[in-house]
N, C-alpha and C positions, 0 to 999 in steps of 0.2 A: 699684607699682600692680598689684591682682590682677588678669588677663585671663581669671579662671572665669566658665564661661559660666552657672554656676549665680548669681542674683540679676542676670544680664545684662537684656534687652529684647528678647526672641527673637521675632521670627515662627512662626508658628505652623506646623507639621511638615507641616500637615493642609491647612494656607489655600489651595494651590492646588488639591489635589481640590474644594474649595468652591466657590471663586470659577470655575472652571472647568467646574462641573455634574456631575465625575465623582465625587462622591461618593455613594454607594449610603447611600439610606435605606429605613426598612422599605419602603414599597412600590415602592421604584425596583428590585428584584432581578426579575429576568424567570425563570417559571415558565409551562412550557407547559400549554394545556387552561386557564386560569387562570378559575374562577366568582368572581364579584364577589355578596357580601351588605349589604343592606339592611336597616339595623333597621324593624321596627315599634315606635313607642314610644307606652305612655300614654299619653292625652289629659288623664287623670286622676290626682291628688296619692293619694288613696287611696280603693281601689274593690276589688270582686273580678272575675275576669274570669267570664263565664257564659259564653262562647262565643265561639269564633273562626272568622269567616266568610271562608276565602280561596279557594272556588272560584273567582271570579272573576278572583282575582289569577294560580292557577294554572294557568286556561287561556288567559294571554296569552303573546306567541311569545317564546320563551327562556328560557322560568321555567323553573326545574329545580325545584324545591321551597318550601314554604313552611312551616319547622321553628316548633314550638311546642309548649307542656308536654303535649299531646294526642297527637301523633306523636314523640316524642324521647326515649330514655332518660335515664336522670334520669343530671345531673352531681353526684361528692360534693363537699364539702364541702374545703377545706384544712384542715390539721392546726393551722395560726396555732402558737400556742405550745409545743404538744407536738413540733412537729417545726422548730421556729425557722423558719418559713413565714409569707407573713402575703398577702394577696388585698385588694382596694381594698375591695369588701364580700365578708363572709364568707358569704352565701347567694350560691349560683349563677345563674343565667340558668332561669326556667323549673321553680324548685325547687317553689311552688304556685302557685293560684289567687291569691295574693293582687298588688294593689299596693299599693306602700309612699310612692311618688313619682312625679310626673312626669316622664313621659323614661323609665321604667323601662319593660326589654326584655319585650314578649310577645308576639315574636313574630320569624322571620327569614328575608326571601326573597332566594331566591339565583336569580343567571339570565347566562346567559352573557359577558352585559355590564352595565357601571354602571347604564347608563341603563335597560335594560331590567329589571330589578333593582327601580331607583325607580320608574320607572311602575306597576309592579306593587306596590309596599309601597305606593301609595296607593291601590289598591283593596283592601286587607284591612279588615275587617270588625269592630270588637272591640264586644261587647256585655257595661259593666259594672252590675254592680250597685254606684253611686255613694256614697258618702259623703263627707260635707265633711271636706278637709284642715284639717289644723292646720299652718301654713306661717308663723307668728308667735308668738314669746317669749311676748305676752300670750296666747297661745291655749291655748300648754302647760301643761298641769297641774304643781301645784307639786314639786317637788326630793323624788322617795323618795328614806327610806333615809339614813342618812351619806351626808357626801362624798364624793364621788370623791377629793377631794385635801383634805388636811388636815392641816397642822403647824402645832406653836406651839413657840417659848421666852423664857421671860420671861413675863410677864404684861403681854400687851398690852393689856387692856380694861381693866386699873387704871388700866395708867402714861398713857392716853390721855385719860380723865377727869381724871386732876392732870395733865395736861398745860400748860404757859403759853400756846401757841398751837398750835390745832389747825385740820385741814383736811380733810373730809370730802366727797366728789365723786365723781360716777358718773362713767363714760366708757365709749361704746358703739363698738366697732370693729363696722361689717355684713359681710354677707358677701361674700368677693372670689374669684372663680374664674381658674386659673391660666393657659388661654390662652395657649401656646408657639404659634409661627407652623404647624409641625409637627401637626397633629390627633393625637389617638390612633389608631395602624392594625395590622393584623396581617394576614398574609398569614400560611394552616398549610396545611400537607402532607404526607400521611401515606405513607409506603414501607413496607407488613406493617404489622406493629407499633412503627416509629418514626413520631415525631412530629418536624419539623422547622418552626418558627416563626421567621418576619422579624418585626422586630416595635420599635417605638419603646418604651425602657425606659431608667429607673436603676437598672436592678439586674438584669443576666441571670440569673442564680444564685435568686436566688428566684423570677423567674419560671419557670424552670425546674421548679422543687421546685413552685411551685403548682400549674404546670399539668398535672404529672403526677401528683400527687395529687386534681385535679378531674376528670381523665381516668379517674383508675383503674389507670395506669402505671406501672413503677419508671423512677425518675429516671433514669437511665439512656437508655430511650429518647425521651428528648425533648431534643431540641437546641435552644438560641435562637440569632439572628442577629442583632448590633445594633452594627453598625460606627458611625453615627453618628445620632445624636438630634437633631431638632430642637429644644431645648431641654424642660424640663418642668417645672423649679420646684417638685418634690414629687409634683406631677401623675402621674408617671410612673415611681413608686418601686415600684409595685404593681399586678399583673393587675388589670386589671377584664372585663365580662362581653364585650366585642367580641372580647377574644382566646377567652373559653372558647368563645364561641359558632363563630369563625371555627375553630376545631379540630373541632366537634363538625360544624358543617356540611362540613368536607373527609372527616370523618369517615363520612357517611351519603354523600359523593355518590362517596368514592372518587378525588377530582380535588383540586387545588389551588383554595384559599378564601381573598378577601378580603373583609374586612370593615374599614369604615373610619369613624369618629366623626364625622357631621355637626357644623360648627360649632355648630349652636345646640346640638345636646346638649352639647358639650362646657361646659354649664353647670349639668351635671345628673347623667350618668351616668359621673363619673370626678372625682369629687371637687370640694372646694374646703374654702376657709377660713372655720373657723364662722362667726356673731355670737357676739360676748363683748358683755355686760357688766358691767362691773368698777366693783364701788366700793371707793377707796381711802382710807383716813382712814390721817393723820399727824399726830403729836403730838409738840412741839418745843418744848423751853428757847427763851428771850426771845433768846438768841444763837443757836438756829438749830441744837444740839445736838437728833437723831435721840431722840423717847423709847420712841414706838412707831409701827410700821408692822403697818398690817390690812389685805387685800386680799382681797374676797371675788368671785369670778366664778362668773356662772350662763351657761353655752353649750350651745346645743341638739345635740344627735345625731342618728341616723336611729332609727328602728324598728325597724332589725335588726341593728345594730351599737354602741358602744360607743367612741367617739374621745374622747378627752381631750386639749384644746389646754393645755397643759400654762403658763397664764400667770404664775404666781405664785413661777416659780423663781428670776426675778430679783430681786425682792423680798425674798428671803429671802439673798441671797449679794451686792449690787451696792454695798449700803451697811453701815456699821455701826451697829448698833442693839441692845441686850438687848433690847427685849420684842419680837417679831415673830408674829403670826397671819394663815393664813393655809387659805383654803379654797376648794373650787370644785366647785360642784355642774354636771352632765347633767340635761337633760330631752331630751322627745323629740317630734320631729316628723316630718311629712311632707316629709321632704327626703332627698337622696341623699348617702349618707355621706361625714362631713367627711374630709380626709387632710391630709398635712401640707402647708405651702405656704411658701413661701422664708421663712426663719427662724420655724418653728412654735414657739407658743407665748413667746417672750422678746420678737419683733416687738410682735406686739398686748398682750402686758403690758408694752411700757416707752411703749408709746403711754398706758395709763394714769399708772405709777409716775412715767414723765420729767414729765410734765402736771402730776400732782401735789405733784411737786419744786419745778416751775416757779413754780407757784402759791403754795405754802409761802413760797417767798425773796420775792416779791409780798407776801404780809402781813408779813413777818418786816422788808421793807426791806434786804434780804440781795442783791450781786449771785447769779445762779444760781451761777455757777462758785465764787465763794467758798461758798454753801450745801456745793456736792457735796464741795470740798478739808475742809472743819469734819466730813464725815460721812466721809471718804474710809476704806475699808476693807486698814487694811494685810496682814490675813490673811482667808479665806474663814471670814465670820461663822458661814456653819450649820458647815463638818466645823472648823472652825477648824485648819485646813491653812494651811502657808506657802502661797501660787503658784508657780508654777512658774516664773512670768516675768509682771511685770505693772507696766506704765510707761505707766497710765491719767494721772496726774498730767501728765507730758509730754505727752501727748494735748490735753490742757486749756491748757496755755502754749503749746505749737506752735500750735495753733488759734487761739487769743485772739492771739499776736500774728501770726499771716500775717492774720487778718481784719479787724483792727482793734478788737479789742472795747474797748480802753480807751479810743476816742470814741466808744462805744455812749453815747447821755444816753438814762436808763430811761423817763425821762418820757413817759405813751404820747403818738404824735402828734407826737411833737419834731423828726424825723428829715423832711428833702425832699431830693427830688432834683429839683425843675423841678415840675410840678404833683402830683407822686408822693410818697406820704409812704409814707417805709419803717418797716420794722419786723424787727428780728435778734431770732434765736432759736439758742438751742441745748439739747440733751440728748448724756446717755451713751449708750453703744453697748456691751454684753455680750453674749459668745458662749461655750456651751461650747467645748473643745479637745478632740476625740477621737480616737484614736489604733483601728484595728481588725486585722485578721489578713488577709494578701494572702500568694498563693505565685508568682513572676515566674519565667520563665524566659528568659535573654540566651543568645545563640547569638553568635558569632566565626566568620564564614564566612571560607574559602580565595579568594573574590574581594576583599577588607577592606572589605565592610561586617560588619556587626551589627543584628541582630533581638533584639528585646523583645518577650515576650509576655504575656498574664495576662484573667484574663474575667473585669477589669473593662470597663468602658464609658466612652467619653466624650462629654458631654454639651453638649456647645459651652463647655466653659469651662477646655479647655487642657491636658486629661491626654495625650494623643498624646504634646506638646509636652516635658510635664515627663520624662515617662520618656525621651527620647531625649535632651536637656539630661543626665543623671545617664550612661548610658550613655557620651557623647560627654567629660563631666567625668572619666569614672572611668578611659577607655581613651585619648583623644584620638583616636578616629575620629569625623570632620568630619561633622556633623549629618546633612546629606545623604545621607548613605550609611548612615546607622540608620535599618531599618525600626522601627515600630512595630506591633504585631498586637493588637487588642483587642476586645470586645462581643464574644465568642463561646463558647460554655457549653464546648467543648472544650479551652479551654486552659486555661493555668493556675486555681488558685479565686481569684476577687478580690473588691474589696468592691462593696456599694450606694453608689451616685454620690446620696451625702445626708449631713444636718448637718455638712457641710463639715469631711469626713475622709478624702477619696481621699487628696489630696498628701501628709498624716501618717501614714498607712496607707501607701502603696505605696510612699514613698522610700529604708525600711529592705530592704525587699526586691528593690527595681533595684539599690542599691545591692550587697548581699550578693551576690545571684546574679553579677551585674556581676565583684565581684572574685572572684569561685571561677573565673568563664569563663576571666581574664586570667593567674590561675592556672594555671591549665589548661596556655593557650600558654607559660606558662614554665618550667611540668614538661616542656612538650613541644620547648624551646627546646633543654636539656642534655642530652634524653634521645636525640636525631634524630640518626643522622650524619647527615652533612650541613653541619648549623647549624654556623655559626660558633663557637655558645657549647656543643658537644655537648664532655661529659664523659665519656670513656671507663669502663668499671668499673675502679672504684680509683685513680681520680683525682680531686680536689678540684673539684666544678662551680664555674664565677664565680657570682656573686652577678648577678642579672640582674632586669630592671625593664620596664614597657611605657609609652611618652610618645606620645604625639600618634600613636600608633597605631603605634609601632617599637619593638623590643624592642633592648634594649640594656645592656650591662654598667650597674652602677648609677653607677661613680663616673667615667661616660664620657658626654660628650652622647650624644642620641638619635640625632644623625645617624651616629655612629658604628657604627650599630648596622644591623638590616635592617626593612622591615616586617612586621608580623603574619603576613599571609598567607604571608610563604616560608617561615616554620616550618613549618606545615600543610601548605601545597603539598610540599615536602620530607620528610614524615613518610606525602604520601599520603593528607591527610584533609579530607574535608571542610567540616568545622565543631566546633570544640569548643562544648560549653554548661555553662552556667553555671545550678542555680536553686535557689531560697531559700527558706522562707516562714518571714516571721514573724509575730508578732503582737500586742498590746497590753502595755505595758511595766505587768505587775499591780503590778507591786514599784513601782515610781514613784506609780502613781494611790495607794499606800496614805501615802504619804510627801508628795505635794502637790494642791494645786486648779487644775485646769488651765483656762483660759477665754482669749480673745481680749478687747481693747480697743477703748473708742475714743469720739470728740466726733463732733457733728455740728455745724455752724454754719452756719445758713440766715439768707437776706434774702428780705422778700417787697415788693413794691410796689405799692400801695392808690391808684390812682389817681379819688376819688368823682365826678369830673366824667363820667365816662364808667361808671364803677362797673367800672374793673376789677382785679381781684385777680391778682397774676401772683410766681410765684418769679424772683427775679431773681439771688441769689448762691446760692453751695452751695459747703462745704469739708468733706470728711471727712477727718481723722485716726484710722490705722487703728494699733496695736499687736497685732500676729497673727505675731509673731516673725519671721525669716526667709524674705526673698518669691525663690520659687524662679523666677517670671521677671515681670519687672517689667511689663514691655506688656498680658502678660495678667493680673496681677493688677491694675492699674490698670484695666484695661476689665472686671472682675469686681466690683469695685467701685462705679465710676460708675454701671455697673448695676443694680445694686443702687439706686443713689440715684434714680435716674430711676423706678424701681419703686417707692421711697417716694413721691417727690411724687406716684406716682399713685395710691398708696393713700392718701396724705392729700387730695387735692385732686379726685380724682376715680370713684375705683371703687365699686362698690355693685351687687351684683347682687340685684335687686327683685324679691319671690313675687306671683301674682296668688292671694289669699288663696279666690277663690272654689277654682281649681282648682289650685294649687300649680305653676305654669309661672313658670317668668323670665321676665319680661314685657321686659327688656333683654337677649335671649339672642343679640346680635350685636355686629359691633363699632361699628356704628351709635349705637348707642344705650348700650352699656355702654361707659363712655369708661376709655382709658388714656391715661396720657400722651406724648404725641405733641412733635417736634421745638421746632415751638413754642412748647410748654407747658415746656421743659426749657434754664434758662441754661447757661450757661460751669459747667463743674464744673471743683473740682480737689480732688483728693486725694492726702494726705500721709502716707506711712508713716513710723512710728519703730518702726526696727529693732532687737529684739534677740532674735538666735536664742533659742528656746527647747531646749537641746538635752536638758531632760528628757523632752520627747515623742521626738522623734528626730535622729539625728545632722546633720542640716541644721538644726536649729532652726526649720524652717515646720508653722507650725499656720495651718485651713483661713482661707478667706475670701470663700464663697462667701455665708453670710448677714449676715457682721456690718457691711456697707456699709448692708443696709435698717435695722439697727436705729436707732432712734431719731431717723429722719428724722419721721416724723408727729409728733412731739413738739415737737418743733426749731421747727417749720413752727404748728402751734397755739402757741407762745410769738410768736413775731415777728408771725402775727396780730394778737395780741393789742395786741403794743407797737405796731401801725403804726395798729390799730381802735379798742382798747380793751373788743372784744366777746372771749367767751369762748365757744370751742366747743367742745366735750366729744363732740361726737359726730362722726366720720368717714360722711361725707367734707365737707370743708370747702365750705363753697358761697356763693356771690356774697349771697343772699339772708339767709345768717348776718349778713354783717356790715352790710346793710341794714336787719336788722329784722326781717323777714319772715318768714313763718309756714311752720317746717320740716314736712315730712308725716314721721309716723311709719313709721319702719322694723321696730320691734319690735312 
């Protein structure tokens, strides 16, 4: 029976700094002299500004200034693609006169305290010259230009017309905003010419390279600080204008500067998840045989930016099909630019494509699951690549039977539980599998711990953990006694904490470095007098090994041997290191299609006496190769699930079309899913390493739990209702009858 602690159910490395408060997050680091800023934000969706009236603001007691494009040197621009950079929007804080959206910065008072700060941003002054926002689909003018996205093979618009049975359906995901408990914040500080930022982020490293490119700086001098995250869900993959502003403000006062994201803005000025709407038409043999698949999305942007929810690539790779078309037009509105948000792009397209499936096996007389096994793709349809590892199939059986699906009766309505008439549902789950470039470095101190380092960051979902799991696997020094060091632009280069590729990215790299460190102590075992195992010159050194943290001949137990540290101590040193970097396996990606799996199976319970709609069962089965620690993937997961029911069932953040404000910009009234609202979950891995990504076989799993939970959930709908809702978020009043108010 293996006792590796890799695939164990580890507690988390980090959990008692947490649960005990001593965890430093961006604004919990104490900086002396500390000014506190306050955005002023638009009242207005799009306007120009004519004037900014803050005397009054700045003669209340504490104001230190009131920064605006009238007094502030202009911030540039990041370099985005030219310098592999990329900023939440690509215009700066203050670049013109204009506004683009609601919420948008123009204006920033700073004053010794918070409070005094707010008091004073509500006496500023903004005088615009107004013009009506466009803050709705129907407002935007039609689709310039080609698409954005556009592939075809086969000829789908023939094979769909000879089709035997065809299926044709819009489906509207609205827009959802990310909201970690954690606000966006940034405290900056300038020493001469360094820049030094605390700061909530998935990705030091380019915050880094943004900020000193919107500064003016060589990367160099600007450091980030981001030991831990409140969570951010894509939210926080990318600078937005609180950080440029809070450097340009420490910048003019000469002191340390925070600035920190009101909640309501945090609905406005640091992203979210477009509106798609997608219509999918599918055309299918009398037996349920794929002829073609069309998927065409229209999703709005901002005014100054250029995002692409990228929905149609599952479509093109999840089933097999020859004819496939596929396109997706940009328009633009008065909103604040979209970013990615936990599973961009595959999320809200399998909310259409699974719907569409669903629907299909519905006319066809098909159960779902047999529909997807009749279509199931044994190689990736577009590059027609084997997988890398892909045991979707087993997804579909482990599912079907821990759930029970063969006493599913299809019949809608058929199913009670006491006055509750259920309804089951299920959809696929697809995810790419990406692999990036990380350089780690492990240290072997002379007290017998171990340090790991690397500027990555972690995000609450377990990297601390994994790296000191590989460390403690690789040398057998007891968890406890491996530091971890991470979120800090001075150490090693690491990757962006997004599309669920830390673990596959960094495991080649703890690992390598790992065994050069152990190395190290073994060189230094033979070469020490001293050592037991020291090798005089011209004599044959033993063969020598390191177990549970002792070094020892190979063909002798460990205890036979001494610990780590009295090599070192012995040799007089105090630490050997070990470090590595590697990076994307090109030669593989040319050779396979790497993606994650997986089933969702949902119950809901439709209770009309009282009219209430409620989820009552959930089971994900995940295929994502080897889970490098089970507690925390299991709670990365569930997460994820509870996050679908509340994009299915709940989320929607609503434009007030006169002036373009979320009119739901709290948590009041923009609802997520709450304890409540979220049953007994359980979730089931089927394991098998993928060890063409890397030598652990785990590929990520940080969004493929949300996938195809909204699908899942509009199926069991249906079967418990019999009404069909196409459009998110699913509401008590769909399945009454009732007259939905337009979103778009």
């Amino acid at each position: 029976m293996s006792t590796s602690i890799i695939g164990a159910a580890v507690n988390r490395v980090d959990g008692p700094l947490k649960v005990s408060g001593q965890a430093q997050y961006a604004v919990d680091h104490k900086l002396e002299n500390l000014a506190y800023g306050v955005g002023v934000f638009s009242t207005m969706g799009n306007a120009r500004v004519v004037r900014v009236e803050a005397s009054d603001a700045q003669g209340m007691p504490g104001v230190l200034a009131v920064l605006h494009r009238g007094n502030t040197p202009p911030l540039y621009r990041p370099a985005e693609r030219l310098e592999h950079s990329r900023a939440g929007e690509i215009r700066p804080p203050f670049e013109d006169d204009q506004v683009y959206y609601y919420g948008q910065y123009v204006a920033l008072v700073i004053a010794n305290t918070l409070e005094q700060a707010q008091a004073a941003a509500d006496k500023v002054r903004v005088q615009y010259d107004v013009r009506k926002p466009a803050v709705l689909l129907s407002e935007a003018p039609a689709p310039q230009g080609p698409p954005r996205v556009h592939s075809t093979r086969g000829d789908a618009a023939g094979a769909f017309e000879s089709a035997a049975v065809k299926l044709d359906e819009t489906y509207t995901v609205p827009v959802e905003v990310h909201n970690p408990m954690e606000m966006h914040a940034t405290m900056a500080h300038w020493e001469g010419e360094n820049l030094t930022l605390y700061v909530t982020t998935q990705g030091v490293l380019n915050y880094q390279k943004v900020l000193a490119e919107v500064m003016g700086i060589p990367v160099e001098n600007v450091r980030v600080i981001s030991p831990f995250c409140g969570s951010g869900f894509g939210g926080k993959l990318f600078p937005w204008p609180e950080s440029m502003l809070a450097a340009l403000g420490a910048q003019h006062l000469k002191r340390p500067v925070r600035v920190q994201v009101p909640r309501s803005m945090m609905f406005t000025t640091v992203g979210h998840r477009p509106l798609t709407q997608q219509r999918v038409r599918l055309g299918a043999t009398a037996d349920g045989q794929l002829v073609s698949m069309q998927h065409d999305v229209v999703q709005p942007t901002s005014m100054v930016d250029e995002y692409v929810e990228y929905c149609t690539g599952v479509t093109k790779t999840l089933y097999a099909c020859e004819n496939v078309e596929v396109r997706q037009d940009l328009v633009r509105l008065n909103v604040g630019t979209p970013t990615p948000m936990r599973g961009p792009g595959a999320v809200p397209g399998l909310v259409a494509l699974e719907s569409a499936m669903n629907e299909l096996a519905e006319k066809l007389g098909m159960d779902p699951i047999a529909l997807r096994l009749k279509n199931y793709a044994e190689t990736d349809p577009g590059s027609k690549l084997p997988y890398s590892s892909k045991h979707l199939r087993e997804c579909y059986q482990k599912g079907a039977e821990q759930f029970g699906w063969a006493k599913r009766n299809p019949k809608v309505g058929s199913m009670r539980r006491g006055n509750e008439i259920l309804g089951w549902g299920m959809a696929s789950a697809i995810w790419d599998a990406g692999r990036g470039g990380a350089t780690v470095r492990v240290r072997l101190n002379s007290d017998g711990t171990a340090r790991a380092s690397c500027a990555t960051q972690d995000i609450g979902t377990g990297t601390y953990t994994i790296f000191a799991q590989v460390v403690t696997e690789k040398t057998g020094i007891v968890l406890d006694k491996v530091q971890v060091v991470l979120g800090d632009s001075t150490l090693p280069p690491g990757p962006t904490s997004g599309g669920s590729t830390v673990t596959a990215t960094v495991l080649p790299a703890i690992a390598k470095a790992t065994d050069q460190a152990v190395q190290r102590v073994l060189q230094a075992a033979v070469m020490t007098p001293g050592s037991p195992f020291f090798a005089p010159h011209g004599t044959q050194a033993p063969k020598v090994a390191m177990t549970n943290g002792w070094v020892h001949e190979v063909d002798k137990p460990y205890s036979s041997g001494v610990p780590f540290e009295e090599i070192l101590i012995a040799r007089r040193l105090a630490a050997l290191d070990g470090e590595a970097t590697t990076g994307p396996d090109l030669a593989n990606r040319e050779r396979y299609a790497f993606n994650s799996f997986g089933a969702q199976f949902m119950e809901v319970a439709w209770d009309p006496g009282i009219a209430r709609l409620r989820v009552s069962r959930a089971l994900t089965v995940i295929d994502a190769g080897k889970i490098i620690n089970r507690k925390a993937g299991t709670n990365q997961v569930l997460g994820a699930v509870v996050m679908g029911i509340g994009m299915a069932m709940f989320e929607e953040a609503i434009y007030d079309p006169r002036t373009g404000k979320p009119i739901n910009n709290n948590f009041a009234d923009y609802l997520v899913a709450t304890n409540a609202d979220v049953p007994e979950l359980e979730c089931i891995f089927v394991e098998y390493p993928d060890y063409h990504l890397n030598e652990y076989g785990a590929r990520g799993i940080g969004e493929i739990g949300l996938a195809g939970v909204a699908p899942a959930l509009a199926m069991a709908i249906y079967h418990a209702t019999g009404v069909r809702v196409r459009t998110l978020p699913f509401r008590v009043e769909d399945v009454l009858g009732g007259e939905r108010a337009t979103i778009v």
